[in-house]
DODOGU-83435 format. One line per 8 residues: their letters; for each residue x, y, z of N, C-alpha, C. Coordinates in pm, whole numbers. Example, Ala and Ser with C-alpha at 12.3 -4.5 7.8 and 13.67 -1.06 7.14 Angstrom:
as) 1319/-569/780/1230/-450/780/1320/-330/780 ~ 1285/-225/708/1367/-106/714/1290/3/787
//
This chain:
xxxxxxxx) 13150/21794/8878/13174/21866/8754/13060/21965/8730 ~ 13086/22064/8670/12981/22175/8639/12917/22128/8523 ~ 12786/22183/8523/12733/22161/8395/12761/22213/8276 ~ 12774/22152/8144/12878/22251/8054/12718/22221/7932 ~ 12709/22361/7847/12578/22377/7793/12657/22450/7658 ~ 12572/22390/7560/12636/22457/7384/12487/22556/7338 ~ 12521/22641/7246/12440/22671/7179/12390/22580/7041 ~ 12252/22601/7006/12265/22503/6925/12187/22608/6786
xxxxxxxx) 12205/22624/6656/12121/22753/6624/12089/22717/6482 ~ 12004/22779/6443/11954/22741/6248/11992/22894/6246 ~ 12081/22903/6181/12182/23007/6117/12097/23133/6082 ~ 12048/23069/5984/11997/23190/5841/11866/23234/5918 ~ 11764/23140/5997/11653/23121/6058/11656/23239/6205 ~ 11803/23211/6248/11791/23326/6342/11787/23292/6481 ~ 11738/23173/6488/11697/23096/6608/11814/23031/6678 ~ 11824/22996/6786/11948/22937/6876/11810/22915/7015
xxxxxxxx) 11876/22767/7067/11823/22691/7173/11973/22683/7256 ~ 11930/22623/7393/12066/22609/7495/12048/22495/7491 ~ 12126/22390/7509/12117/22246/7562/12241/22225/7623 ~ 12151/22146/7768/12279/22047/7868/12397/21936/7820 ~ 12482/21951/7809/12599/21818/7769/12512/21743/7843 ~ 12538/21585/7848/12495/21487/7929/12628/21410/7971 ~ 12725/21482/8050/12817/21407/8071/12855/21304/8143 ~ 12687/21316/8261/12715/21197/8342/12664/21060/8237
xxxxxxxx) 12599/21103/8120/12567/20936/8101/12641/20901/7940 ~ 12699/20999/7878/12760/21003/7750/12899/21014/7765 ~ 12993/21039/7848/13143/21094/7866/13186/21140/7782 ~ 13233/21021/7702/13328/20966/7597/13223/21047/7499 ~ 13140/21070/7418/13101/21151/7318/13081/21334/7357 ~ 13055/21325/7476/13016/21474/7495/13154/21535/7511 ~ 13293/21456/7522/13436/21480/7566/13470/21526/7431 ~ 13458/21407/7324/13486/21442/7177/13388/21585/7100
xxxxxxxx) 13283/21562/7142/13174/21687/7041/13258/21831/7154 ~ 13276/21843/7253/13275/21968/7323/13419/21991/7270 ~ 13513/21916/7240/13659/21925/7260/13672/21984/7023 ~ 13559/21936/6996/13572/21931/6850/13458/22099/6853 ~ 13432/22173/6920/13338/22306/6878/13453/22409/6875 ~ 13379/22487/6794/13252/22548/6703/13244/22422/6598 ~ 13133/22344/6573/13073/22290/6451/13003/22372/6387 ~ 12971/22377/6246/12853/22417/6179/12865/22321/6035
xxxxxxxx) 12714/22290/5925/12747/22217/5850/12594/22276/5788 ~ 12579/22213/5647/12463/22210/5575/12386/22101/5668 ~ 12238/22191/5694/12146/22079/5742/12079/22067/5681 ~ 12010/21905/5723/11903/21838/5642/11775/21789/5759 ~ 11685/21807/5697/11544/21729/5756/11544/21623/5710 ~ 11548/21493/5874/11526/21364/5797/11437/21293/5729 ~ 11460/21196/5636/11344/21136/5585/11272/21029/5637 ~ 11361/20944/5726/11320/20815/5808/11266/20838/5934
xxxxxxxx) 11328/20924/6019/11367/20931/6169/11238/20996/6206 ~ 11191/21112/6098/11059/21161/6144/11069/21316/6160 ~ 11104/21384/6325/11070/21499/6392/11252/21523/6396 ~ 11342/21562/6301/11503/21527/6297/11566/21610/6197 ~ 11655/21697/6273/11735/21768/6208/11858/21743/6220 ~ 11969/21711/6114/12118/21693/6151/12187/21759/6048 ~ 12341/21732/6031/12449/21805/5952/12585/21690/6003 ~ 12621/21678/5861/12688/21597/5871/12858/21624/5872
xxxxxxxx) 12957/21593/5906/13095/21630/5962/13220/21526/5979 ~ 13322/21504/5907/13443/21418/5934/13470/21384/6029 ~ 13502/21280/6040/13525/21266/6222/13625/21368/6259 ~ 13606/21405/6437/13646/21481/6473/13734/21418/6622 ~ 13654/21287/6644/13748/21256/6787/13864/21158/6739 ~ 13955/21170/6827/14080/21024/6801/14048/20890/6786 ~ 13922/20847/6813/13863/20713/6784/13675/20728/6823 ~ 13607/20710/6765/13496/20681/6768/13453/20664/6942
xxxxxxxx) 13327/20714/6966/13313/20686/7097/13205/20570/7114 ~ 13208/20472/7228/13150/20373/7238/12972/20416/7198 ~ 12875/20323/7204/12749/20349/7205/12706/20341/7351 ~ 12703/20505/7400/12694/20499/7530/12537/20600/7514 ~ 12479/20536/7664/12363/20610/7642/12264/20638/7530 ~ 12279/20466/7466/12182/20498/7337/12030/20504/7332 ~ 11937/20527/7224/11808/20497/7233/11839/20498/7044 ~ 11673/20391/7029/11654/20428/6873/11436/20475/6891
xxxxxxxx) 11433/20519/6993/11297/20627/7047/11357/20789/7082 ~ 11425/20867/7045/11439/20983/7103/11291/21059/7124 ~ 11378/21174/7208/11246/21248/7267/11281/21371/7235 ~ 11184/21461/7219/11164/21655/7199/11346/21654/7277 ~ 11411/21730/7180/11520/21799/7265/11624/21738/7264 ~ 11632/21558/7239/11742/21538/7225/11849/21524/7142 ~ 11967/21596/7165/12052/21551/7061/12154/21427/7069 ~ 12166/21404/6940/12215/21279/6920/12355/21235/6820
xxxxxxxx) 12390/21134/6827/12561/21142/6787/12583/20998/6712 ~ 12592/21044/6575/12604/20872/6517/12689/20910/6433 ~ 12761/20791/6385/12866/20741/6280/12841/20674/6215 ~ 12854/20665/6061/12812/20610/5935/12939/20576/5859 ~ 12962/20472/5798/13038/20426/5728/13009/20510/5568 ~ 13054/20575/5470/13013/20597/5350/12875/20535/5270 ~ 12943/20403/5280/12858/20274/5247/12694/20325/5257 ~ 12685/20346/5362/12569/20312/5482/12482/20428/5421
xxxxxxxx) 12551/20574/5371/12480/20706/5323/12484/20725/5210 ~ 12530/20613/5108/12573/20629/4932/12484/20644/4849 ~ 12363/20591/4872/12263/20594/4771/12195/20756/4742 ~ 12176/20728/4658/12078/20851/4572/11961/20891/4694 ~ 11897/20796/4739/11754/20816/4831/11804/20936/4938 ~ 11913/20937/4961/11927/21031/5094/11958/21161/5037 ~ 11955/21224/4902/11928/21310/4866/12067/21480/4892 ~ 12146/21375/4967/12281/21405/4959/12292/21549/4841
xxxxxxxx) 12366/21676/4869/12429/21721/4718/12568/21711/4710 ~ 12625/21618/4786/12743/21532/4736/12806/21411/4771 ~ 12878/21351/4695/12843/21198/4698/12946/21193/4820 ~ 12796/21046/4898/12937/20963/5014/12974/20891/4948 ~ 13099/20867/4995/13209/20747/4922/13231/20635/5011 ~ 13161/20523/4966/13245/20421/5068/13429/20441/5077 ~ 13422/20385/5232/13541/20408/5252/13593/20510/5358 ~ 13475/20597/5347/13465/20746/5395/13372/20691/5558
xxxxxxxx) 13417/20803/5662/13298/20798/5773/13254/20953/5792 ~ 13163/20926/5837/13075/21076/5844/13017/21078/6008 ~ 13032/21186/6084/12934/21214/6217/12823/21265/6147 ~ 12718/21197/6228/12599/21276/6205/12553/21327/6361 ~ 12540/21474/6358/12511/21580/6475/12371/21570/6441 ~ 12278/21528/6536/12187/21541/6528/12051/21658/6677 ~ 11923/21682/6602/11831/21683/6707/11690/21666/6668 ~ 11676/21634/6778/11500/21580/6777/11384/21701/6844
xxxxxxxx) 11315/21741/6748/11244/21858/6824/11149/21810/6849 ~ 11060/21728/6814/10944/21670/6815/10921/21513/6871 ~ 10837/21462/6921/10741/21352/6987/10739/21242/6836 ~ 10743/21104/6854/10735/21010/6780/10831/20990/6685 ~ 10928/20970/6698/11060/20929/6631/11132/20825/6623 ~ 11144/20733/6525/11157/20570/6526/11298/20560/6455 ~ 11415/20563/6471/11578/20532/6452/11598/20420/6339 ~ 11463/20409/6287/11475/20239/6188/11460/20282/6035
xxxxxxxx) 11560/20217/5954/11599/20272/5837/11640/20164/5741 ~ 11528/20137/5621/11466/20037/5546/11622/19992/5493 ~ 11679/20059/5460/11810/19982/5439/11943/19933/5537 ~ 11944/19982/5624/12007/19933/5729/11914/19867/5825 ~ 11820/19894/5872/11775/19859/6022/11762/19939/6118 ~ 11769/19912/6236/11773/19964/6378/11900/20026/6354 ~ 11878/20214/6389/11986/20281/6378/12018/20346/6494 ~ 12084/20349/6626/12105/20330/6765/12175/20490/6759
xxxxxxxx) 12154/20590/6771/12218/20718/6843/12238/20708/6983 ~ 12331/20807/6972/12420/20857/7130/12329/20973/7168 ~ 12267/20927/7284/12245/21084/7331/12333/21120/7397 ~ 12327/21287/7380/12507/21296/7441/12446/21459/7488 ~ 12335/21521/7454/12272/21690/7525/12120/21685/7506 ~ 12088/21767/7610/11945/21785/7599/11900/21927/7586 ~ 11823/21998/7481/11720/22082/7477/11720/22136/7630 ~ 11778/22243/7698/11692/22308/7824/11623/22414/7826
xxxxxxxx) 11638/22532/7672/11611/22661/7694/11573/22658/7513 ~ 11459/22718/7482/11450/22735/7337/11349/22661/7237 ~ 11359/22529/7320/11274/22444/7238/11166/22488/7120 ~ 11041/22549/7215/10975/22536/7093/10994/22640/7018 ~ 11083/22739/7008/11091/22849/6910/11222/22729/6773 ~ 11320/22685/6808/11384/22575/6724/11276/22458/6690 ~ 11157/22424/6744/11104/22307/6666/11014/22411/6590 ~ 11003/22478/6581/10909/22609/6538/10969/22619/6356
xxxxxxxx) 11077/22634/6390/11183/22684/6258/11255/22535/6191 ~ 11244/22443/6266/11227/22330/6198/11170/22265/6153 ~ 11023/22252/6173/10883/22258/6104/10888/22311/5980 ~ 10940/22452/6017/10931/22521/5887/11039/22495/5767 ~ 11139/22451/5836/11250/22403/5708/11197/22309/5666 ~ 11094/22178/5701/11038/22088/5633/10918/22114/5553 ~ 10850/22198/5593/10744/22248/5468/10867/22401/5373 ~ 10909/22440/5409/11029/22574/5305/11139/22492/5226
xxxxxxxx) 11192/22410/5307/11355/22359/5219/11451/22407/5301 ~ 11546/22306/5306/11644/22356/5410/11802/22387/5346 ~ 11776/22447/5201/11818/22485/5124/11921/22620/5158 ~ 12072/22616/5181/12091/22783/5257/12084/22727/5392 ~ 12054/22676/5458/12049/22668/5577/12140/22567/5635 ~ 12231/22661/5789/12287/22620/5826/12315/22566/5987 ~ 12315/22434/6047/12311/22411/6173/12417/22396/6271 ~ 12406/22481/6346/12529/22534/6421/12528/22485/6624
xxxx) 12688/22430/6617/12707/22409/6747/12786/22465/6824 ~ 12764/22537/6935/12914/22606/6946/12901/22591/7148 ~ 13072/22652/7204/12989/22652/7353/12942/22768/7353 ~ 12905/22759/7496/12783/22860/7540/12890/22936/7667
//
């Protein structure tokens, strides 16, 4: 199989990175995210995870994909693919500007630009992402502008997936 690569971009910021699908070790998620683009959504800088930018999205595949190829240590570059029950994102703390509803599931599209990142989250626990692409082209100009959405506000700003 050829290698199949998305753009990944902070909208308003200007910036766009390339990253590899990981299809030999994700299938089943990189089948659903590639088959579900163009994404784009309001992004947020996380509060738990550390060095983490995501945007959150309705499910998009015919059934959830297994936890393939997980880690709760990511590294610079990787992106990552989790599912949340409503429940799980309801509270006030996550700073949400609109309410999850239990009942409801949410993808969270994620990436990691930065070194030291711990997946563990005082109200749930150990929170296990899919890596499913990696960062090959761009990096530090996107951890550059993600830095900066965490000291600016990531207010207006939008994180975008599309192919390449």
């Amino acid at each position: 199989m050829t290698d199949r690569h998305i753009e990944v971009s902070l909208v308003s910021r200007g910036v766009t990175a390339t990253a590899k699908l990981l299809d030999d070790r994700a299938p089943v998620t990189c089948a659903a995210v590639w088959d579900a683009l163009p994404l784009a959504g309001d992004v947020y800088h996380a509060k738990y995870a550390r060095n983490e930018i995501y945007a959150l999205f309705p499910p998009f595949a015919d059934a959830e994909p297994p936890l393939e190829n997980p880690t709760v240590t990511p590294i610079p570059g990787d992106l990552c693919y989790f599912s949340f029950a409503g429940a799980e994102l309801g509270t006030t703390a996550y700073g949400y500007d609109r309410e999850v509803e239990a009942g409801t599931t949410l993808v969270d599209l994620a990436l990691f630009y930065e070194r030291n990142n711990l997946l563990i989250n005082g109200d749930v626990g150990w929170v296990p992402g899919i890596v499913w692409g990696q960062i090959v082209e761009g990096l530090p100009e996107l951890a550059e502008a993600c830095n900066d959405m965490w000291r600016t506000g990531a207010a207006g700003e939008t994180l975008s997936f599309r192919r390449r």
